[in-house]
N, C-alpha and C positions, 0 to 999 in steps of 0.2 A: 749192656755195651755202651761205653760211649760215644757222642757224635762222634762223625770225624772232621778232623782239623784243617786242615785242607784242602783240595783238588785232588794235588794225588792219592791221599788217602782215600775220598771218596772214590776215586774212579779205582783204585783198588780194590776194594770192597764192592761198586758192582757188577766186578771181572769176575771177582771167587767163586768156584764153583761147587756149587754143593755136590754131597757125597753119589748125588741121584745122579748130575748130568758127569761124573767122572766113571761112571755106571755104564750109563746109555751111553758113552761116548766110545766105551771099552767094547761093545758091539755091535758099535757104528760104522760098516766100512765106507773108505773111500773119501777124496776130499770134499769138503764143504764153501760152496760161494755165497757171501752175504750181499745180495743185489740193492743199493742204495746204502750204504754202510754209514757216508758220511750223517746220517740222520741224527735227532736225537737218543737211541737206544745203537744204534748200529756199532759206532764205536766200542763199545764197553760190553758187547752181545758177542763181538766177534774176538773179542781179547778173550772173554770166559770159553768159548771154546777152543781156542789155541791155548787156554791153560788145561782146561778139560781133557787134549789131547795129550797131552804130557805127562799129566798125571796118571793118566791111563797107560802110559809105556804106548800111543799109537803115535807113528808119523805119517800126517795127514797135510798136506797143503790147506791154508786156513786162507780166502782170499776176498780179497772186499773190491768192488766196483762202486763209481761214484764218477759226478764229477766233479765233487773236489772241489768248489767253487773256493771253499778254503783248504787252500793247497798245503796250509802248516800240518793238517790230518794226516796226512801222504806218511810225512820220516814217524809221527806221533806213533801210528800203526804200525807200520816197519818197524820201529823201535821193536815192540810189541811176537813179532815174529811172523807180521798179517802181512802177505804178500798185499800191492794194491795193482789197478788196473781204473786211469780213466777213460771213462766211458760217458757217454752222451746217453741214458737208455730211452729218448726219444727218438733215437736215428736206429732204426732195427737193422741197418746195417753193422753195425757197430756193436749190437746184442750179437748179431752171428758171429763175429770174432771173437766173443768171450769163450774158455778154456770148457769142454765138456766136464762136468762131476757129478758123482753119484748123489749129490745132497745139496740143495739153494735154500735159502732163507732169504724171503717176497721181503724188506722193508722199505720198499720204495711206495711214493703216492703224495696224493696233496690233499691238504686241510685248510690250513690257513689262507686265505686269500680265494676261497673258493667261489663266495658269490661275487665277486667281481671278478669272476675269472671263467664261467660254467664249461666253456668247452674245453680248456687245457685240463681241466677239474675231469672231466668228461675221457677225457683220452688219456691221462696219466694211471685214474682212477680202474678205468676199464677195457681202453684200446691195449693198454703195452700189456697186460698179463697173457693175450690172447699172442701176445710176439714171443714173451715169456715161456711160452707153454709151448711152443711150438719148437722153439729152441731148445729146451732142457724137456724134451719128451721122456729122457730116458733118466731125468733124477728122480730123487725123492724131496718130495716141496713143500714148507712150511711156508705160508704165507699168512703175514697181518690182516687182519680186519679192523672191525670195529664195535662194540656194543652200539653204534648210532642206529646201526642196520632193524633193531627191534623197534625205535620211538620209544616214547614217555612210559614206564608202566606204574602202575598201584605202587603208594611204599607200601601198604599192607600186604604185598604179597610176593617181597621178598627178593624178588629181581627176577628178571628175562632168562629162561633157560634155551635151552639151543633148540625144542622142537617147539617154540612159539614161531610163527606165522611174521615174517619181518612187517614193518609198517612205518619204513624210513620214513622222517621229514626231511624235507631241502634237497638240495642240489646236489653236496657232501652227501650226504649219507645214500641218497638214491645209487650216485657214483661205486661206492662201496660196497651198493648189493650187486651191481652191475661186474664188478669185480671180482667177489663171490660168484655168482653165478659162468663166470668165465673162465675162473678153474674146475668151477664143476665140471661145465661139459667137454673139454680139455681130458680131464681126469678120467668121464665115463670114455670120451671118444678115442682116446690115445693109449688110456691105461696108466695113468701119473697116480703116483701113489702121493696124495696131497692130503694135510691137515692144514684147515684156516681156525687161525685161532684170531678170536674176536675181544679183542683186549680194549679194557675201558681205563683208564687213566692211571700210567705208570707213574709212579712220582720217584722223584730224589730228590735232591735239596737246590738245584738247579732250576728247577722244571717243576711241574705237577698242582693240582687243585690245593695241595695244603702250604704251597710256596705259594699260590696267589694270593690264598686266605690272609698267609702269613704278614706278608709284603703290603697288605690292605689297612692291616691294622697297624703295622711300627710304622707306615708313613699316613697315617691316619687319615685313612679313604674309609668311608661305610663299606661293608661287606652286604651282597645282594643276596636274597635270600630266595628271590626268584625260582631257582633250582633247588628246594630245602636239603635232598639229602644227595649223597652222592658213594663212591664205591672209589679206592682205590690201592693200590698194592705198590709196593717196595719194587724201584726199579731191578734192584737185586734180582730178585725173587721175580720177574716177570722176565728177568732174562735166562733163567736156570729150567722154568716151566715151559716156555719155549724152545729150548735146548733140545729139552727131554720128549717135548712132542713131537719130534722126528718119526723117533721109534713106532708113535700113532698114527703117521699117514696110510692111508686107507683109498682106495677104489671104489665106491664115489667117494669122495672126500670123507672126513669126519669135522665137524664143528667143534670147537671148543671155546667157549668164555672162559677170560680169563684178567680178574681181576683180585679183591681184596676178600676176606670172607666177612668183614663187617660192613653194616649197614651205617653211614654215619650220615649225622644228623648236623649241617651247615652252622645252625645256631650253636650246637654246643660245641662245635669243633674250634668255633671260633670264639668263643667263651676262654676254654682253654688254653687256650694259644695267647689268648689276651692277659691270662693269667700266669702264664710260665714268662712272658716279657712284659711282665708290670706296665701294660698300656690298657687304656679304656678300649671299648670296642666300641662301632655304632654299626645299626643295619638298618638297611632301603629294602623295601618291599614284602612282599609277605608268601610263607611256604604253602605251594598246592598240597595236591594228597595224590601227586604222580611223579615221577623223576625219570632218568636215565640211568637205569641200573638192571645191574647183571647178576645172575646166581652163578658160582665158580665150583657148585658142590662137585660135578663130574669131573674136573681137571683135577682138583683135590684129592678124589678116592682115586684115580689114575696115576696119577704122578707125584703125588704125596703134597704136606701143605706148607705153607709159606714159612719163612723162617723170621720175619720181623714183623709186628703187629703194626696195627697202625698209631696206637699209642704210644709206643717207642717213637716211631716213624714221625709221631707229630713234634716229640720233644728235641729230635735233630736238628727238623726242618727249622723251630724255633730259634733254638740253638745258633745253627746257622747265620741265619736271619740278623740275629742278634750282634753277631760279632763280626758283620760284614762281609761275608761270606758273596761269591760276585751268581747272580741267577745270568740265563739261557737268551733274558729279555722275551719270553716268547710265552704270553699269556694262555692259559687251555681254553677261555670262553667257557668254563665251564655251564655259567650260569645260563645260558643260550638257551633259550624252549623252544625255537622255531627253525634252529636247524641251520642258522644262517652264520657261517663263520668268516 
């Protein structure tokens, strides 16, 4: 397949909904609210299930809360068929007047800006799901996490599965299990059929570890080798496995990683990339023998597996890159060992 050429085509492509979420959507009752929409996945997460519903022959209310802070999102969504609602979800006042539904999608929180930020990091992270949950007692809830929630593990062994032992570093990521654990008891105490899916870096050509690689090397910054390997998956395809984890929520919860099914390796990602854009590369620092990675075999045998490699996915990004294509401006830190974003 090739790139796509544009904005809208990309954000077309990762609305599409594969055969799976037009599947699970066709006996999915009841409408769907996406809590933080305006994010980076939330836009293009809540279009594939308003096309998902469609496809399916169901009329479902598809609706997104935010605040909007860019308010051009508002008509973009409408466009789209996404009812919206701003919403402050710091004012739990104002969580109470959101519309009861049988089904939320959690994509609210904060990353960026977290250590100079620890207690709004603190109360986004951990206070509001506990507002969340109290509110939508009676949905069924898919909520974000994060692969940070495990720390560093062996490359030799493949990535973090869901009954390792977490052992957050920082501020972020402590926040996160704090978050996790507030749907849990939510979940046991109330009865919320919740799946948190712990997702390690979505990328598209906007956004993601192989648009920073990318952007490192055509404006000719050394690439950090600090972090040597990393994990990541097609935003496409992280918003369709998502979808489709509804159908998995469970009492107590269920865990699910969810990212790429290859292991990749910093240096030669970026070799490659140097190579498809006829640029030299250089690199700062040197690869441990631990990283932040995740194994996605369980969501894979569940929900089936992703539809674009990351080899495709590197020659877009390039692509991309190449022919000026505009990024998110909003770096993943990937390289970060300490947790500190």
């Amino acid at each position: 397949m090739t790139s796509p050429a544009n904005v809208a085509e990309l954000e077309d492509r990762l609305s599409d909904p594969t055969p799976g979420v037009i599947e699970a959507f066709r006996a999915l009752p009841g409408d769907i609210l996406f809590l933080g929409v305006a994010g980076k996945m939330g836009p293009t997460l809540a279009r594939m299930a308003k096309r998902a519903s469609d496809a399916a022959g169901m009329r479902r209310r598809v609706i997104g809360a935010s605040r909007f802070s860019d308010a051009s999102q508002i008509p973009q969504l409408n466009a789209h068929g996404i009812e919206t609602i701003r919403c402050d979800l710091m004012d739990d006042a104002a969580v109470a007047q959101l519309p009861d539904v049988e089904n939320l999608v959690y994509c609210a929180g904060m990353k960026f800006g977290a250590t100079g930020n620890a207690s709004l990091t603190w109360a986004m992270n951990t206070w509001l799901p506990s507002v969340v949950c109290r509110k939508f007692c009676r949905s069924r809830i898919a909520a974000f996490s994060t692969g940070n929630i495990y720390g560093l593990a062996p490359v030799s062994g493949g990535g973090s599965v869901e009954t390792d032992s977490p052992q957050p570093v920082g501020e972020y990521a402590m926040s996160c299990l704090g978050r996790e654990r507030m749907f849990e008891h939510f979940s046991r105490t109330l009865g919320i059929p919740t799946v948190i899916v712990r997702l390690n870096y979505a990328c598209e050509l906007r956004y993601g570890v192989l648009v920073d690689i990318a952007r490192k090397i055509w404006t000719g910054q050394p690439v950090d080798l600090g972090m040597g390997w990393f994990n990541c998956l097609w935003q496409g395809d992280a918003n369709a496995l998502t979808l489709q984890s509804l159908a998995l929520a469970a009492t107590p919860p269920l865990a699910l990683n969810l990212t790429g099914p290859e292991l990749l390796e910093v240096r030669a990602v970026a070799e490659k990339l140097a190579h498809r854009m006829n640029r030299p590369v250089d690199f700062t620092g040197t690869e441990g023998n631990s990283a932040l990675l995740s194994n996605s075999a369980q969501c894979f045998e569940r929900l089936g597996a992703p539809r674009v490699s990351a080899g495709e996915l590197l020659g877009w990004v390039a692509d991309w890159v190449m022919s000026g294509g505009p990024d998110l401006g909003k770096p993943t830190h990937f390289e970060s060992r300490d947790g500190r974003y």
